[in-house]
C-alpha atoms as a printed R data frame, in Angstrom:
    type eleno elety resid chain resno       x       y       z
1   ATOM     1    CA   UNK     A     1 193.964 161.299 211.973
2   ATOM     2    CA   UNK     A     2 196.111 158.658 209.786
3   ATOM     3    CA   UNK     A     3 198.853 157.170 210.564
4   ATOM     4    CA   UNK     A     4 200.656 159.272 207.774
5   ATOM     5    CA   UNK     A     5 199.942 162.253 209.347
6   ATOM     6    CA   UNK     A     6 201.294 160.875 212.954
7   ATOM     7    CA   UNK     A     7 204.640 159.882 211.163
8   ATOM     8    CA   UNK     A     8 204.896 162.592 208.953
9   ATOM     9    CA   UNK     A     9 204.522 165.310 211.660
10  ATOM    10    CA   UNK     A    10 206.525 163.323 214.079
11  ATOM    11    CA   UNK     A    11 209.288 162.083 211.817
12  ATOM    12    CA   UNK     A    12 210.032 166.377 210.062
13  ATOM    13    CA   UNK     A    13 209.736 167.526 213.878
14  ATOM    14    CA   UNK     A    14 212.673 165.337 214.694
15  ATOM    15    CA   UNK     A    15 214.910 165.583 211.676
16  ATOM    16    CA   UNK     A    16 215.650 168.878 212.402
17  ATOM    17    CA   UNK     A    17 216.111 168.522 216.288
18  ATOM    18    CA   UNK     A    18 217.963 164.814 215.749
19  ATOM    19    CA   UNK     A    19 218.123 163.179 212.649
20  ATOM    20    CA   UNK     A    20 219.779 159.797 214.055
21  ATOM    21    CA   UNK     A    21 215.902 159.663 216.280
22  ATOM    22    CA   UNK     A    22 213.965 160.105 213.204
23  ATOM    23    CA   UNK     A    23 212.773 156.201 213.139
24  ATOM    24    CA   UNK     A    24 212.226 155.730 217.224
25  ATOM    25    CA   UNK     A    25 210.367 159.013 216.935
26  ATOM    26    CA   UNK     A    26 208.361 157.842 214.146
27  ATOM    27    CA   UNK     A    27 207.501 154.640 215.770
28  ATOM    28    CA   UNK     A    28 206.301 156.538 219.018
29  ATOM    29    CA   UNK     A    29 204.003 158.853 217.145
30  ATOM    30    CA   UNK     A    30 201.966 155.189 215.971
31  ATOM    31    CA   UNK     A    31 202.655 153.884 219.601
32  ATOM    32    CA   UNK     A    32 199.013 155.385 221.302
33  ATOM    33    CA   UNK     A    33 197.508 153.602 218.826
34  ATOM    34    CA   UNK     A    34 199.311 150.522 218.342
35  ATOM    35    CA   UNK     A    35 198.875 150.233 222.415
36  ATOM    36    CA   UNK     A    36 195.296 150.769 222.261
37  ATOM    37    CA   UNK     A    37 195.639 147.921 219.305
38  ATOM    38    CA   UNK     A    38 197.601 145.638 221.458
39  ATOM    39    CA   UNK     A    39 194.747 145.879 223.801
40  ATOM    40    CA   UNK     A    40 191.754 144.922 222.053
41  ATOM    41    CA   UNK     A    41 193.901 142.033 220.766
42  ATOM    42    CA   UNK     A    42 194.107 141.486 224.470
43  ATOM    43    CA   UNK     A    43 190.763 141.226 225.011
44  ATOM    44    CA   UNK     A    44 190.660 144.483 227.133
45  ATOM    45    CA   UNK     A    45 188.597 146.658 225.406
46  ATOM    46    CA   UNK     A    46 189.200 150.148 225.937
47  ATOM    47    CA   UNK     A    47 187.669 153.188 224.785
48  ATOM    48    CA   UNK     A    48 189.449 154.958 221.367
49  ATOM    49    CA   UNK     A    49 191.697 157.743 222.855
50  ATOM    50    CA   UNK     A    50 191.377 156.770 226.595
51  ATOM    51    CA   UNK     A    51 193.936 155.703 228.472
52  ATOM    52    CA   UNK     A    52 196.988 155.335 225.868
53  ATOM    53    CA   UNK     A    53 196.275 158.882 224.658
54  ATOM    54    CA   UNK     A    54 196.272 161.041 227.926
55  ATOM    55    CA   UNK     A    55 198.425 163.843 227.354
56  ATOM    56    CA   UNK     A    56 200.129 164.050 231.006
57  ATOM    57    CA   UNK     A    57 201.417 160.858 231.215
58  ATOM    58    CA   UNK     A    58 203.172 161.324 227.453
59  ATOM    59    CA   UNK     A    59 204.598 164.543 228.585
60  ATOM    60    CA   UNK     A    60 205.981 163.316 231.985
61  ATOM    61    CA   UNK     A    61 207.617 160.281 229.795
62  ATOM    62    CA   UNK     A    62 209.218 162.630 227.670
63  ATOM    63    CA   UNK     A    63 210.348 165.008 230.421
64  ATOM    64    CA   UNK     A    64 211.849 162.215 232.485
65  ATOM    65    CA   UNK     A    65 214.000 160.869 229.207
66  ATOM    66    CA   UNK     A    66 215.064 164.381 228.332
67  ATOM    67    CA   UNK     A    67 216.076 165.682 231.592
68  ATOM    68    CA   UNK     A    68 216.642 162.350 233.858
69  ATOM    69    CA   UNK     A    69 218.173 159.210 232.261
70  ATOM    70    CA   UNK     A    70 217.807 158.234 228.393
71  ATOM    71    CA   UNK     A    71 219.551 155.275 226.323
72  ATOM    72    CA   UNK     A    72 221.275 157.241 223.488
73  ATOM    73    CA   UNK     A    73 218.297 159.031 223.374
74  ATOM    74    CA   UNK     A    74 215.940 156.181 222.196
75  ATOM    75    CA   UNK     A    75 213.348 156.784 224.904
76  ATOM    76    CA   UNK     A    76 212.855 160.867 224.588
77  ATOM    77    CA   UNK     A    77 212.440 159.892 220.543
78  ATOM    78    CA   UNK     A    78 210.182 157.531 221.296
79  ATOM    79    CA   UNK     A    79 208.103 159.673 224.487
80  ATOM    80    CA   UNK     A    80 208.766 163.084 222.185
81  ATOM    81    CA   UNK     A    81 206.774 160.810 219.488
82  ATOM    82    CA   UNK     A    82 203.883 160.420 221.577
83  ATOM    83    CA   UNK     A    83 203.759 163.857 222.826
84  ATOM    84    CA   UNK     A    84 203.533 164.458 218.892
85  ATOM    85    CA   UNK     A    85 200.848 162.017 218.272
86  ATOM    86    CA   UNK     A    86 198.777 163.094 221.243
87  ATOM    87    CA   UNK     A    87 199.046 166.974 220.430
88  ATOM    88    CA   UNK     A    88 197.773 166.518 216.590
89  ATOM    89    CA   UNK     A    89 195.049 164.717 218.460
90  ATOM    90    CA   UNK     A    90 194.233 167.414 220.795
91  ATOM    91    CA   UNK     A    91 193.703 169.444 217.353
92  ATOM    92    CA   UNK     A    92 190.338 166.840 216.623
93  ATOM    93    CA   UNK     A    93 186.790 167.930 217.598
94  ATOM    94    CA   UNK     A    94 186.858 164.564 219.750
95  ATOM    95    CA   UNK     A    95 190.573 165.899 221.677
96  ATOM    96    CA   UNK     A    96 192.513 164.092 224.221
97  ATOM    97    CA   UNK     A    97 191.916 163.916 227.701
98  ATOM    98    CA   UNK     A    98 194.364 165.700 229.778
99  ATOM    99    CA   UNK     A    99 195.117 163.274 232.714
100 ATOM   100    CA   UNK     A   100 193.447 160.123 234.102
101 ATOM   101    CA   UNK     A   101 191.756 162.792 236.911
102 ATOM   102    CA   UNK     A   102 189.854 164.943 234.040
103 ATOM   103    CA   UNK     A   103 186.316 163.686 232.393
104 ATOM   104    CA   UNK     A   104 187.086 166.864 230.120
105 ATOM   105    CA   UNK     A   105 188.461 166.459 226.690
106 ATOM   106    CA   UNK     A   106 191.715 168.763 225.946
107 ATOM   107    CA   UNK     A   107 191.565 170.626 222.703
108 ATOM   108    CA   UNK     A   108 194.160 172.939 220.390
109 ATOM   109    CA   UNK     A   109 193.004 175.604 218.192
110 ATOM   110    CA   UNK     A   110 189.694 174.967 219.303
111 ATOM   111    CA   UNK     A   111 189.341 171.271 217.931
112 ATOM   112    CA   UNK     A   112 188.501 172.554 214.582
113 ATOM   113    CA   UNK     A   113 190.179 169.006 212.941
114 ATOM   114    CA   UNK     A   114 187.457 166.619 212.076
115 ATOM   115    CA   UNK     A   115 188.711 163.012 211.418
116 ATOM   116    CA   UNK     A   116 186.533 159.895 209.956
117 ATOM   117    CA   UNK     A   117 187.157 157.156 212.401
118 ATOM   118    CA   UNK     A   118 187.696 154.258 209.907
119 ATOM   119    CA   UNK     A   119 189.394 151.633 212.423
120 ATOM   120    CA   UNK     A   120 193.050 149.930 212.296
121 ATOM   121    CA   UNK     A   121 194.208 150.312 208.797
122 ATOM   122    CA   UNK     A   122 196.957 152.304 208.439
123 ATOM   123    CA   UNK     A   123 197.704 152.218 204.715
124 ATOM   124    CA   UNK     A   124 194.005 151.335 203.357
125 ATOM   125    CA   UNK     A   125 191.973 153.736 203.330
126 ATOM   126    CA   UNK     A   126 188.163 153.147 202.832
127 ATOM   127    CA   UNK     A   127 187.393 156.387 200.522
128 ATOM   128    CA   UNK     A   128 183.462 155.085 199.659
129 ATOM   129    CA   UNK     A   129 182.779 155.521 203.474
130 ATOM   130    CA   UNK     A   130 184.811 158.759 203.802
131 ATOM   131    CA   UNK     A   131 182.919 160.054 200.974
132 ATOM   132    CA   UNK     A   132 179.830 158.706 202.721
133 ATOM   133    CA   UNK     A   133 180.543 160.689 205.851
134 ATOM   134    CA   UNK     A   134 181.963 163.897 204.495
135 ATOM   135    CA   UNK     A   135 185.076 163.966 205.463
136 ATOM   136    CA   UNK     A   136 186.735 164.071 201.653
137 ATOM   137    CA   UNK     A   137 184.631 165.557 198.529
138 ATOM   138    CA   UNK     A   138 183.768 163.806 195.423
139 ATOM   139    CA   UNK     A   139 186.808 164.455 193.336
140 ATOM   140    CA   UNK     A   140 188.450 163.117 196.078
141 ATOM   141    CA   UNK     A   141 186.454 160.568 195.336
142 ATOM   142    CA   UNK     A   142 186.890 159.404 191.936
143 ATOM   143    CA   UNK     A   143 190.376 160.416 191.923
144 ATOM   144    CA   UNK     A   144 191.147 157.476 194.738
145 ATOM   145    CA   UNK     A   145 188.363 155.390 194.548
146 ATOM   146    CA   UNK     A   146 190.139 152.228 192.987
147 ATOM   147    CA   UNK     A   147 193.822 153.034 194.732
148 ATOM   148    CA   UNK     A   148 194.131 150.515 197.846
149 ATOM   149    CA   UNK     A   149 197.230 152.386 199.203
């Protein structure tokens, strides 16, 4: 998925539970990601939905800001974010793992979502090599081809 889609989804969810959030929220729906970034700048190389995408330890964050102690409700916009980010994940043909105990891969609507793994670049998009993979058509295509943004 694109970063668009994580902010999008995240950022509608919460203006209609807590419009004030909208901006935290939207930030925590990148933050699997930009941790998994973080790290590879880091030198610790991890493996692309690994261990900043498992879906228990999102859901327990998010539980424990909602129901046990939250900041003006920054942190359960920001955990609720993840949980976002992680479920339109779990909608991919590649999926989420479930917790750090599980080698299985946790899917929604069977994982029907396929996504073309172009890398960190959240704004510019590489639409040659998505039309090289299949994942967009040929209109697509030409209709893109020389937008950067």
């Amino acid at each position: 998925m694109k970063w668009l889609n994580y902010t999008l989804i995240a950022g509608a969810i919460c203006a209609v539970v807590s419009p004030p959030h909208v901006a935290v929220c939207v930030v925590g729906a990148t933050a699997p990601d930009l941790f998994e970034y973080v790290l590879k700048v880091g030198n610790r190389h991890i493996k692309h939905r690994g261990p900043t995408h498992v879906f228990t330890h999102w859901l327990l964050a998010a539980l424990a800001f909602t129901l046990v102690w939250d900041y003006h409700g920054i942190g359960m916009a920001f955990a609720w974010g993840g949980v976002s980010h992680i479920l339109t994940d779990a909608m991919t043909v590649s999926g989420v793992p479930f917790s750090p105990y599980s080698d299985r891969s946790f899917h929604l609507f069977g994982g029907r979502f396929r996504t073309g793994g172009h890398g960190f670049a959240p704004f510019f998009y590489d639409w040659g090599g998505m039309y090289q993979e299949g994942v967009i058509d040929g209109l697509e295509w030409k209709t893109n081809r020389f937008r950067l943004i």
